[in-house]
C-alpha positions as protocol buffer text, in pm:
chain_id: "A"
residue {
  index: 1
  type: UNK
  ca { x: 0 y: 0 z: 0 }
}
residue {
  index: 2
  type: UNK
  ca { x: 100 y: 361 z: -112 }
}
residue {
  index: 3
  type: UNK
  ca { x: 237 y: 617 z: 198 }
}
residue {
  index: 4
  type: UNK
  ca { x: -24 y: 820 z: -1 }
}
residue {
  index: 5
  type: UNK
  ca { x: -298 y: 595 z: 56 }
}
residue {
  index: 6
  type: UNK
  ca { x: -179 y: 545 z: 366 }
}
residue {
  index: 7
  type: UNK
  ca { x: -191 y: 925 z: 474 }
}
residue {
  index: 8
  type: UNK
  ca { x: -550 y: 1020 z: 328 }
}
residue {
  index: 9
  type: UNK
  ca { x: -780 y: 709 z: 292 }
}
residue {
  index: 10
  type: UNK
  ca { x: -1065 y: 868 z: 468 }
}
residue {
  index: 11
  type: UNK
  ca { x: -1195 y: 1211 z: 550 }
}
residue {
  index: 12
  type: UNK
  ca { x: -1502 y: 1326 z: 789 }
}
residue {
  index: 13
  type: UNK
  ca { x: -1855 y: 1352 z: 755 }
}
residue {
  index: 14
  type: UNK
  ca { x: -2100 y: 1441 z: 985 }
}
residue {
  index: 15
  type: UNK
  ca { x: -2429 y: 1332 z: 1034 }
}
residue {
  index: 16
  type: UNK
  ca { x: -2659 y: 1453 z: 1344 }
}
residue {
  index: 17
  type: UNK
  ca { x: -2361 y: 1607 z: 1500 }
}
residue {
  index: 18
  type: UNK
  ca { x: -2172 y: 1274 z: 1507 }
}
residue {
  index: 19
  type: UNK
  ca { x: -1870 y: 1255 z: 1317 }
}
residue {
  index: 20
  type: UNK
  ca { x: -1823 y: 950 z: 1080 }
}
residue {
  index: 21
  type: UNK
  ca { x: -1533 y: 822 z: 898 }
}
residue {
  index: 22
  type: UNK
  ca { x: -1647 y: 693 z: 518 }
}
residue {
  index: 23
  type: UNK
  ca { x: -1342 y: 513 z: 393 }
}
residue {
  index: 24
  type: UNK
  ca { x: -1307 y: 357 z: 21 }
}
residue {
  index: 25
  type: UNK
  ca { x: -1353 y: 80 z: -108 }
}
residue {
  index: 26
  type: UNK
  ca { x: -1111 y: 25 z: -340 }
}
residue {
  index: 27
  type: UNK
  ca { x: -779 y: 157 z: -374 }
}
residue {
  index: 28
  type: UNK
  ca { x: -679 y: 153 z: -713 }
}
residue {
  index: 29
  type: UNK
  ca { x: -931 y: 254 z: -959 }
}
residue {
  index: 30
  type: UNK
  ca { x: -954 y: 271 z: -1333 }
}
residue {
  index: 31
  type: UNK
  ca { x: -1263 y: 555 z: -1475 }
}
residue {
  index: 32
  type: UNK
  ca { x: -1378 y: 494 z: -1788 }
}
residue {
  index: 33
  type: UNK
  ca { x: -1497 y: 844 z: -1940 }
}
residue {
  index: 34
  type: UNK
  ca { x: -1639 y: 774 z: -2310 }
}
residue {
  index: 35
  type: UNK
  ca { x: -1573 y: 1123 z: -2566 }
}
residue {
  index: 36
  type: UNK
  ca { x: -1923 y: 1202 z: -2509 }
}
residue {
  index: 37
  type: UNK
  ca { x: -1923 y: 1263 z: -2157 }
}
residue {
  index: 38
  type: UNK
  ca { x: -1700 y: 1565 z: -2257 }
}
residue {
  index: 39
  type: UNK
  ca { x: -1910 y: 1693 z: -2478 }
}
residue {
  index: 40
  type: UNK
  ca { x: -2250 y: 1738 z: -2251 }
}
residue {
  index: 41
  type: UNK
  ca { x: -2563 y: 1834 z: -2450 }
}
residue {
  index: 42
  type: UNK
  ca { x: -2359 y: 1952 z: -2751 }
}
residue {
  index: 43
  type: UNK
  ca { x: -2297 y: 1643 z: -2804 }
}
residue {
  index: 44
  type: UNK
  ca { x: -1959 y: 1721 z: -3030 }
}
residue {
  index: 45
  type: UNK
  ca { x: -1659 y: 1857 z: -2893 }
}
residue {
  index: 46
  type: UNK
  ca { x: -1598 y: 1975 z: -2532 }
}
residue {
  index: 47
  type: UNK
  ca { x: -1808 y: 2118 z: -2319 }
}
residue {
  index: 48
  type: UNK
  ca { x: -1661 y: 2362 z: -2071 }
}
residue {
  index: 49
  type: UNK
  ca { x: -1875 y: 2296 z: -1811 }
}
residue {
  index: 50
  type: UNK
  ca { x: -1913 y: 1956 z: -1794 }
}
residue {
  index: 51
  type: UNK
  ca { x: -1554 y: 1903 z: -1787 }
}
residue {
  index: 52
  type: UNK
  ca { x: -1534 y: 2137 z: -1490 }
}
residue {
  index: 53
  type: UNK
  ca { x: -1806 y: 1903 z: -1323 }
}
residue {
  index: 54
  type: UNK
  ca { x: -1600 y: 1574 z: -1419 }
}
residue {
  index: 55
  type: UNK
  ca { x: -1285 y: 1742 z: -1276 }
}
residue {
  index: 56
  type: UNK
  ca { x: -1469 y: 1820 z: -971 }
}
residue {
  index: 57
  type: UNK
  ca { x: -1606 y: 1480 z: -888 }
}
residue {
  index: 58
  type: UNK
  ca { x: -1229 y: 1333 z: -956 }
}
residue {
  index: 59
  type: UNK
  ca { x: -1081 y: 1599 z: -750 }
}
residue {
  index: 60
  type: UNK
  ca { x: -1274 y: 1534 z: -472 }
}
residue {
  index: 61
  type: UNK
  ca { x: -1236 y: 1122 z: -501 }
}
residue {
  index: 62
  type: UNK
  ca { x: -848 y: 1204 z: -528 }
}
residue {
  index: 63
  type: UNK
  ca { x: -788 y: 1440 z: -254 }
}
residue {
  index: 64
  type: UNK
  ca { x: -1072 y: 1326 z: 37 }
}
residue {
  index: 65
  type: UNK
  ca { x: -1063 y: 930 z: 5 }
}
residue {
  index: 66
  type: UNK
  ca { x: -701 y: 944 z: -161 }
}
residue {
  index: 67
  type: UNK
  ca { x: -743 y: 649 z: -418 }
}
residue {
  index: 68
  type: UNK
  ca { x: -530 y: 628 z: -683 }
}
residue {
  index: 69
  type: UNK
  ca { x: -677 y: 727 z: -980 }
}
residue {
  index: 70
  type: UNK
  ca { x: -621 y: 594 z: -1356 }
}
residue {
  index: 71
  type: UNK
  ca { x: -875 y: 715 z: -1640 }
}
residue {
  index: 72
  type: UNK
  ca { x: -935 y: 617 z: -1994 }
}
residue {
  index: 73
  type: UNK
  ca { x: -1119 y: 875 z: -2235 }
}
residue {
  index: 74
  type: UNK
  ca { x: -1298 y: 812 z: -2530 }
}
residue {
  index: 75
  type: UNK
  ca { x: -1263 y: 996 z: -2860 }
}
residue {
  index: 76
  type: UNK
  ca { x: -1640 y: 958 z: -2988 }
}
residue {
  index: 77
  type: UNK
  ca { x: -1690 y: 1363 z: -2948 }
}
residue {
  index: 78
  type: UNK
  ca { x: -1449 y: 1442 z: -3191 }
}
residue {
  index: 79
  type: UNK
  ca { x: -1413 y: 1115 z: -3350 }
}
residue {
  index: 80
  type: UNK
  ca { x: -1663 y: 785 z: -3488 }
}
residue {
  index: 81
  type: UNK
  ca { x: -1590 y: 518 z: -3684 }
}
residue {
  index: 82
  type: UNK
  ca { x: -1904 y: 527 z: -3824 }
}
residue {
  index: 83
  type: UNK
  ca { x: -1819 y: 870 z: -4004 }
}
residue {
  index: 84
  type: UNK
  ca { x: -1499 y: 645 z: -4156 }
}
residue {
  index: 85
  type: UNK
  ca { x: -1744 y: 399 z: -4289 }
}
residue {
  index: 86
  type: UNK
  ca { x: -1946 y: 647 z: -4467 }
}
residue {
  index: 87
  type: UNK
  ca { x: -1637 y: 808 z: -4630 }
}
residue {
  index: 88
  type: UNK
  ca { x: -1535 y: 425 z: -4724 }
}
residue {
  index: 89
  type: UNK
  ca { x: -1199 y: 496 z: -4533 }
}
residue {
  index: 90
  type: UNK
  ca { x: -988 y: 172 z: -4445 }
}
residue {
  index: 91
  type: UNK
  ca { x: -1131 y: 93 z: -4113 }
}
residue {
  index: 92
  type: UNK
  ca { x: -719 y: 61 z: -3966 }
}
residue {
  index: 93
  type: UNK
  ca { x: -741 y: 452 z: -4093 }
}
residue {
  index: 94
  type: UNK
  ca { x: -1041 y: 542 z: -3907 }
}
residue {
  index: 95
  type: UNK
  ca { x: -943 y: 364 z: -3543 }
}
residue {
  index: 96
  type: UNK
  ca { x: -584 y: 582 z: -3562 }
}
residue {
  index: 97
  type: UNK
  ca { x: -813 y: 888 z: -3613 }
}
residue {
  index: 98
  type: UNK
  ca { x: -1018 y: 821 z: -3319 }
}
residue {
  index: 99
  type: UNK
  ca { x: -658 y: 700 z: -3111 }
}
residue {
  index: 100
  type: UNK
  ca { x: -584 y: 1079 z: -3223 }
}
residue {
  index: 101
  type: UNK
  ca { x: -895 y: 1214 z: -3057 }
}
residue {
  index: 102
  type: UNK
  ca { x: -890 y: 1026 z: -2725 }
}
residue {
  index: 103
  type: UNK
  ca { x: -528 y: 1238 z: -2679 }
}
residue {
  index: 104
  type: UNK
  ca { x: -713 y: 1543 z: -2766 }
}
residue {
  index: 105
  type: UNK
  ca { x: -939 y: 1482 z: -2487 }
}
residue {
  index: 106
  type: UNK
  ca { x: -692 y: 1369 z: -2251 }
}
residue {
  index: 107
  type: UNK
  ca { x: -478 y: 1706 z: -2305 }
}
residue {
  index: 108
  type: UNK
  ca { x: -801 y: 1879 z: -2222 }
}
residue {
  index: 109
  type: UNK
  ca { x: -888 y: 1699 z: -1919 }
}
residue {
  index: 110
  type: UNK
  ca { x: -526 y: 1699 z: -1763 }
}
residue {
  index: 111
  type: UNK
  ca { x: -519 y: 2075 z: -1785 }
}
residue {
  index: 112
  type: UNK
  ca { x: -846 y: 2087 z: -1625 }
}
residue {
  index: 113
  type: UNK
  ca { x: -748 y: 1891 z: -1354 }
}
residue {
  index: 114
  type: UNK
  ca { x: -382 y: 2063 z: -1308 }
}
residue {
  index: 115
  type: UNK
  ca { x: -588 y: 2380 z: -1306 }
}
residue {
  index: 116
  type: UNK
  ca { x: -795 y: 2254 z: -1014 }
}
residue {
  index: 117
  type: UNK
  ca { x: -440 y: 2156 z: -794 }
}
residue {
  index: 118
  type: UNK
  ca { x: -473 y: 1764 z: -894 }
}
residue {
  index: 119
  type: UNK
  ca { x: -117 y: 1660 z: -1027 }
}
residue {
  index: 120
  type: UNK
  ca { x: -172 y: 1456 z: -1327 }
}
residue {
  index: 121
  type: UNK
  ca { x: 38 y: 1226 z: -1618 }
}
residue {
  index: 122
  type: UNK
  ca { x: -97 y: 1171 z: -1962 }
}
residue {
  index: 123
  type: UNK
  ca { x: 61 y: 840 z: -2083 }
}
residue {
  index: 124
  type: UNK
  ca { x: 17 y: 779 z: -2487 }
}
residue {
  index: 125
  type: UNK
  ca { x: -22 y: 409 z: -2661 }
}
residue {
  index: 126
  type: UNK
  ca { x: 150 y: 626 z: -2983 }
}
residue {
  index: 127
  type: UNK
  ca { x: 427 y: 758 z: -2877 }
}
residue {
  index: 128
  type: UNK
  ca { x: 436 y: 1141 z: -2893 }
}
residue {
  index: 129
  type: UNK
  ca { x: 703 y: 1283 z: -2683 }
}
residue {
  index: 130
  type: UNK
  ca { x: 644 y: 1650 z: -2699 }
}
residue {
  index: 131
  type: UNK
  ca { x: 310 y: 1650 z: -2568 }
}
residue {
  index: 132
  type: UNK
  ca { x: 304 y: 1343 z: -2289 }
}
residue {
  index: 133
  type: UNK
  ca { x: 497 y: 1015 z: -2202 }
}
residue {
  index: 134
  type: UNK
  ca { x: 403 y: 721 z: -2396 }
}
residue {
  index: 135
  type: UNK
  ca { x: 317 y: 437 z: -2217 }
}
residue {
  index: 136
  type: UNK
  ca { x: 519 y: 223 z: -1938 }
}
residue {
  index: 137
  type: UNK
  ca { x: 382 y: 35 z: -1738 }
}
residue {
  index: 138
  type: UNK
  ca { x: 589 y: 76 z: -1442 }
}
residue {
  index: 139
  type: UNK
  ca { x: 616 y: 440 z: -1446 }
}
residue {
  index: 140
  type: UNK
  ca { x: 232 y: 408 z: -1441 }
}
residue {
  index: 141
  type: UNK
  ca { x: 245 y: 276 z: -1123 }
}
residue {
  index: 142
  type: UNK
  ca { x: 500 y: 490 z: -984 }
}
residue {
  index: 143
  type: UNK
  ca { x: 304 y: 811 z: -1092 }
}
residue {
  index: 144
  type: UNK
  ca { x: -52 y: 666 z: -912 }
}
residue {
  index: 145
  type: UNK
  ca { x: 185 y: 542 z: -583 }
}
residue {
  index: 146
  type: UNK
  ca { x: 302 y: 924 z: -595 }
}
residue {
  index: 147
  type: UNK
  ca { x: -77 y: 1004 z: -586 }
}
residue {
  index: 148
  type: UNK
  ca { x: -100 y: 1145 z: -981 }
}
residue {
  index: 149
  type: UNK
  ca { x: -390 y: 1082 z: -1188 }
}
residue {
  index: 150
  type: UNK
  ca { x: -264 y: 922 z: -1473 }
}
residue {
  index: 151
  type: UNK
  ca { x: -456 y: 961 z: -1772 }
}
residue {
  index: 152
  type: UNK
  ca { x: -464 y: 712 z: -2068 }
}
residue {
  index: 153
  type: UNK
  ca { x: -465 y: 798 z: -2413 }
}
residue {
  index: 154
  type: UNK
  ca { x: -448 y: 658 z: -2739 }
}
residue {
  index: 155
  type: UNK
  ca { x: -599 y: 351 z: -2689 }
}
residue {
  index: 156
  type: UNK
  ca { x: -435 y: 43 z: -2702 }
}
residue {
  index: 157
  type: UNK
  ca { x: -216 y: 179 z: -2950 }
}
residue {
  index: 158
  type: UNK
  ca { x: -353 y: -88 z: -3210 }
}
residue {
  index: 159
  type: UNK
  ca { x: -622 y: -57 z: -3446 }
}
residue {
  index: 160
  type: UNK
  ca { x: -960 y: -298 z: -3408 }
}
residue {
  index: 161
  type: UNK
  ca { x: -959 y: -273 z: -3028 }
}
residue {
  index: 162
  type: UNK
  ca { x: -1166 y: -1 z: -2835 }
}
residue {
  index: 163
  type: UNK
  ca { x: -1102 y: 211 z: -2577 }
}
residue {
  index: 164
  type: UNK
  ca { x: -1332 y: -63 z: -2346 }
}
residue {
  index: 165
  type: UNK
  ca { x: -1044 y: -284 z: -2379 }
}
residue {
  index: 166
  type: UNK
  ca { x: -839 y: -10 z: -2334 }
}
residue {
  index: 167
  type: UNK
  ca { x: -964 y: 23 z: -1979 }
}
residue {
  index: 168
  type: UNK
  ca { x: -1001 y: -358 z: -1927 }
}
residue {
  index: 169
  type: UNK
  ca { x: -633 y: -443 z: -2027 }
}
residue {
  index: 170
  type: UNK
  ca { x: -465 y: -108 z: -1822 }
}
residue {
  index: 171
  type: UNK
  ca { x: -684 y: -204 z: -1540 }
}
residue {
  index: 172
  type: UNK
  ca { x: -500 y: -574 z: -1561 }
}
residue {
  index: 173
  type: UNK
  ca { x: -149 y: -434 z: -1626 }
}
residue {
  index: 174
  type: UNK
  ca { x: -161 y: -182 z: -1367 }
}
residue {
  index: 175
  type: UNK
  ca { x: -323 y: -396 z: -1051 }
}
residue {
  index: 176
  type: UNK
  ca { x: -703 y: -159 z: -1025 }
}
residue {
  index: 177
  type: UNK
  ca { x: -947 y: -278 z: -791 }
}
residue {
  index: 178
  type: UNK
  ca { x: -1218 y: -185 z: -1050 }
}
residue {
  index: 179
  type: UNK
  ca { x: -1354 y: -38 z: -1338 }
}
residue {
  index: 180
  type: UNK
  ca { x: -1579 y: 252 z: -1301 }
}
residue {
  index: 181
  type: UNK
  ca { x: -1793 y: 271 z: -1608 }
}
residue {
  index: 182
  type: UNK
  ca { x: -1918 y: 644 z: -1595 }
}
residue {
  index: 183
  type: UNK
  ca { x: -2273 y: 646 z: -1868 }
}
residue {
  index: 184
  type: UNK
  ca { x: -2383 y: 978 z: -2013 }
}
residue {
  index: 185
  type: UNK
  ca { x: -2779 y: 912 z: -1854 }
}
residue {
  index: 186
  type: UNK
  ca { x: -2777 y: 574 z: -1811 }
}
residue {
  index: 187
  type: UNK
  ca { x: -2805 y: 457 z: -1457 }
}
residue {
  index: 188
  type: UNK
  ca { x: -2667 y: 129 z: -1537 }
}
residue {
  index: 189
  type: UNK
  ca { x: -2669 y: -210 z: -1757 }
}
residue {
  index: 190
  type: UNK
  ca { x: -3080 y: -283 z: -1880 }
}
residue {
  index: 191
  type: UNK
  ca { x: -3186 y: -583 z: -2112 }
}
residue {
  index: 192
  type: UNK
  ca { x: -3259 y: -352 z: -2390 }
}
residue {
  index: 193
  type: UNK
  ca { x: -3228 y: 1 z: -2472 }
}
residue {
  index: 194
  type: UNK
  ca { x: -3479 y: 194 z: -2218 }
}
residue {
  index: 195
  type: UNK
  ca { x: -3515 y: 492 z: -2410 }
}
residue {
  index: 196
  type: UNK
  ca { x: -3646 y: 263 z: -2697 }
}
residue {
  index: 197
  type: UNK
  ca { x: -3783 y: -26 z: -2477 }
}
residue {
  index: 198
  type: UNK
  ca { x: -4041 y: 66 z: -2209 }
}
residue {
  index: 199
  type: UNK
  ca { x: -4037 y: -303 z: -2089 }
}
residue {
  index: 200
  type: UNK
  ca { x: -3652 y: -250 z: -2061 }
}
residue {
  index: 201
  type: UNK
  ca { x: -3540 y: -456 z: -1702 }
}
residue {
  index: 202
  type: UNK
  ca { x: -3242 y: -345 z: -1494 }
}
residue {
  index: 203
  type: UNK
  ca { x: -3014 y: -536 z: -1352 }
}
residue {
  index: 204
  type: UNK
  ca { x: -2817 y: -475 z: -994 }
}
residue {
  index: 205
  type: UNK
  ca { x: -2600 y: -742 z: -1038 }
}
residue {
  index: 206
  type: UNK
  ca { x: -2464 y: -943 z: -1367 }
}
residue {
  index: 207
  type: UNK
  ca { x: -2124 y: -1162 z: -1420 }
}
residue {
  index: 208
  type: UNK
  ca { x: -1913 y: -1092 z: -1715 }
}
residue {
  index: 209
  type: UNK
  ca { x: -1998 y: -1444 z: -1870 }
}
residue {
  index: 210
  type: UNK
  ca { x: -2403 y: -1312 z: -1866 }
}
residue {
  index: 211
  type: UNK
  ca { x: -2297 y: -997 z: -2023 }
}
residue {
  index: 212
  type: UNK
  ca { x: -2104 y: -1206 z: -2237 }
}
residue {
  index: 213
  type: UNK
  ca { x: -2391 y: -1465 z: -2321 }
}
residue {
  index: 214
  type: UNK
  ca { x: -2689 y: -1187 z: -2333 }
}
residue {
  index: 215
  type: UNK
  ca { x: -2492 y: -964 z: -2569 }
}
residue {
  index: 216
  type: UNK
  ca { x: -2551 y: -688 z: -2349 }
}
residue {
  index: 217
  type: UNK
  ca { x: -2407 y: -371 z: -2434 }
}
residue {
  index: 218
  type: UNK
  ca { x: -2205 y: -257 z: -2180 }
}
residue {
  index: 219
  type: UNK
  ca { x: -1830 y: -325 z: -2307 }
}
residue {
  index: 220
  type: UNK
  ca { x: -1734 y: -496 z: -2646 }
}
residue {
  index: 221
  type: UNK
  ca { x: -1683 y: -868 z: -2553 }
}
residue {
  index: 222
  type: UNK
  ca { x: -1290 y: -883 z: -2580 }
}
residue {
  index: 223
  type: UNK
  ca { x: -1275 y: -599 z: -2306 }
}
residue {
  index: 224
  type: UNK
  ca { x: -1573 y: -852 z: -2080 }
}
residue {
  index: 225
  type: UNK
  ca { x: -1346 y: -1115 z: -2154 }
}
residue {
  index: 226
  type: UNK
  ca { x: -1040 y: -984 z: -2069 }
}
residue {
  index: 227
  type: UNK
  ca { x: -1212 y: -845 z: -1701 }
}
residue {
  index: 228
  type: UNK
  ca { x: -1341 y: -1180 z: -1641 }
}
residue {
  index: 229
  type: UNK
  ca { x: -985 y: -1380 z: -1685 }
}
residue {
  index: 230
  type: UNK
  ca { x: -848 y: -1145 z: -1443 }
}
residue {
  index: 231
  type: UNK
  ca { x: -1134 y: -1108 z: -1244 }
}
residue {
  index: 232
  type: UNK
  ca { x: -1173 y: -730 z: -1238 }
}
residue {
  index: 233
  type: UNK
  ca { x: -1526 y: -609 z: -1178 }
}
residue {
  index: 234
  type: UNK
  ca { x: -1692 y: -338 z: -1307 }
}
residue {
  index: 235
  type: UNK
  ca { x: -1954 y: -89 z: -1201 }
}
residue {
  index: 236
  type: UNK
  ca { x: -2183 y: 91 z: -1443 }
}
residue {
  index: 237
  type: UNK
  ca { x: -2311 y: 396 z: -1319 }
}
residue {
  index: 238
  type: UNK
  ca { x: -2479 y: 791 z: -1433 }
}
residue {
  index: 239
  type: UNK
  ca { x: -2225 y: 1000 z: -1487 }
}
residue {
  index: 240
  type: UNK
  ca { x: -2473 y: 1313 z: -1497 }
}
residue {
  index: 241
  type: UNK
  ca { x: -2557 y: 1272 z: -1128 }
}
residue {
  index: 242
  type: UNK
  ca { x: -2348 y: 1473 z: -897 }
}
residue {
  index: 243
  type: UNK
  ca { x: -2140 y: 1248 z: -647 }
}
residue {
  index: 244
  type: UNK
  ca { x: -2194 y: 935 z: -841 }
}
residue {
  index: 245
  type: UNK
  ca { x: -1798 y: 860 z: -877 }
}
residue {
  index: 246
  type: UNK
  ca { x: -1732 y: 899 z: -504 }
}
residue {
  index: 247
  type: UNK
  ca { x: -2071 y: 706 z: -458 }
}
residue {
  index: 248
  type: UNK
  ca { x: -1898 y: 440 z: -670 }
}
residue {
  index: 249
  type: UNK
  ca { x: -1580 y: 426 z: -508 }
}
residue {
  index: 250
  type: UNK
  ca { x: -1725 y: 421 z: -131 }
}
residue {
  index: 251
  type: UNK
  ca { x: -1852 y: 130 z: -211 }
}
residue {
  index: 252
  type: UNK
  ca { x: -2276 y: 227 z: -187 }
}
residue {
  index: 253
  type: UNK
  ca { x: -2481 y: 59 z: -442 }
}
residue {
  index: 254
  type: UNK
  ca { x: -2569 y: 246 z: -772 }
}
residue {
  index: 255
  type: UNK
  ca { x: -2599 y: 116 z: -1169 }
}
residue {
  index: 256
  type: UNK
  ca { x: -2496 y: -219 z: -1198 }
}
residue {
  index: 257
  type: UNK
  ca { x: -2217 y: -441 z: -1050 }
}
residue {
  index: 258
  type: UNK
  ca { x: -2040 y: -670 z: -1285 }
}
residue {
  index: 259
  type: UNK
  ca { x: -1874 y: -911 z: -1140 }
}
């Protein structure tokens, strides 16, 4: 365990005049932040405020409960592989465009978070020296021991693979308690799409093999697969409600539990 840890793994609450100590449940987290979660209600690009919000949440995770704190960003703001397909562009062509994007993002949300006093490392798949450190797995670990957030960007560095697996293989290589699967509006993993689907059933509690067998659409299957085989669980939770990531990392029940 990190001196870091060590030093600030719980803070003080009060309830009815009582002080209570809320400690964390896991120490070494990986967040999952898809593109569009930067974007807000635009829906393209970055929205300023919302990125102030995410910052925030992370800020207060990272400096109360003192977990270390990985994250892997999306790209689909700036970025989908579905425009590729309509332009007929090789689909190797398309993935290293949206790689390009998820670096963008990361760029924007380390500055937001250096701006708000959290120290923070943006580690590249594609190298890129000027701009961050590409990707070691070591020095990973030393920056989140040192209590930085370390930010992960460019996916895997390989076409065909999604930033999912992204999360789901760093979360392996770097020894994270969990994955914390923050959903633009969606309050967790249902049996069909509930915005189409008014019969749509939630589920509290789900092993990767069910979202595996069910075809569920909560991670691509290699990423399930890969958390299963090193039995890393995953929580799906709303991103758009306030205190949601340090509701998540407490411990207290919200979205859905993968296990």
């Amino acid at each position: 365990m990190s001196p870091f840890f060590e030093e600030t793994s719980s803070f003080w609450t009060f309830d009815g005049g009582e002080k209570q100590v809320a400690k964390p449940k896991y120490k070494r987290i990986v967040l999952k932040l898809s593109g569009e979660a930067l974007a807000g209600k635009a829906g393209f690009g970055i929205e300023p405020p919302m990125i102030k919000d995410i910052v925030q949440e992370i800020k207060e995770v990272h400096d109360e409960l003192g977990v270390e704190i990985a994250i892997v960003v999306g790209g689909g703001n700036i970025w989908r592989g579905t425009i590729g397909e309509q332009m007929g562009m090789e689909r190797a062509q398309a993935d290293y465009m949206g790689m390009l994007a998820t670096i963008m993002n990361a760029l924007a949300l380390q500055d937001a978070l250096e701006n708000a006093e959290v120290p923070t490392r943006v580690q590249t798949a594609i190298e890129m020296r000027q701009i961050a450190e590409p990707y070691i797995r070591r020095k990973a670990v030393r920056h989140l021991e040192k209590g930085r957030v370390v930010i992960f960007a460019g996916g895997t560095g390989n076409p065909y693979f999604s930033t999912d697996t992204t999360a789901a293989l760093r979360a392996a290589e770097i020894g994270a308690d969990v994955i914390l699967m923050a959903k633009n509006n969606v309050d967790g993993v249902y049996s069909a799409d509930p915005q189409k689907d008014a019969n749509a059933v939630k589920f509290d509690e789900l092993t990767h093999l069910d979202v595996i067998a069910k075809g569920l659409q909560v991670m691509d299957s290699t990423a399930s697969s890969l958390s299963m085989d090193n039995d890393i669980p995953l929580v799906v939770f709303n991103l758009n409600k306030p205190g949601n990531i340090r509701r998540a990392v407490i411990g207290e029940h919200i979205g859905t539990t993968v296990k």
